[in-house]
C-alpha positions, 0 to 999 in steps of 0.5 A: 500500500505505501507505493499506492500512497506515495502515488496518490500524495504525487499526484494530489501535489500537482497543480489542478489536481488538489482533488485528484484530478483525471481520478476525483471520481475514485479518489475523491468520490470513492468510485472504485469498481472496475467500470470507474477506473474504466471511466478514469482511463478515458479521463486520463487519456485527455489530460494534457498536462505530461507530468499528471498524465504519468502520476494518475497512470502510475496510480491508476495501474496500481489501483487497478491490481487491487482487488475490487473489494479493498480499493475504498478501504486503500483510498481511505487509508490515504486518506486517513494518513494526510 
């Protein structure tokens, strides 16, 4: 889980991203089944910016090998870390 941490802490720290940016609706809402990060692969595909394009990829693929079932508590777990 700490490579998960470090890569959402990244990618909160970057500008137009203070909610998760291209990922708000998994990390701020708690969206997380499969068709959710779906969803944020599509977000991330537009975003324009390099450097938060590589962050919400880095965190997404790390969301995505987490089972369906443990995601929310991962995110929670973060959250409860700040």
């Amino acid at each position: 889980m700490n490579e998960l941490h470090d890569a959402l802490t990244r990618l909160y720290s970057l500008p137009d991203c203070c909610s998760g940016g291209p990922l708000h609706i998994t990390t701020d809402d708690l969206n997380v089944e499969d068709a959710d990060l779906d969803f944020c692969v599509i977000q991330v595909s537009m975003e324009r910016s390099v450097e938060v394009k590589k962050a919400a990829t880095l965190t997404l693929g790390l969301l995505q090998a987490i089972p369906p079932h443990r995601r929310r508590a991962a995110i929670k777990e973060w959250w409860a870390s700040r």
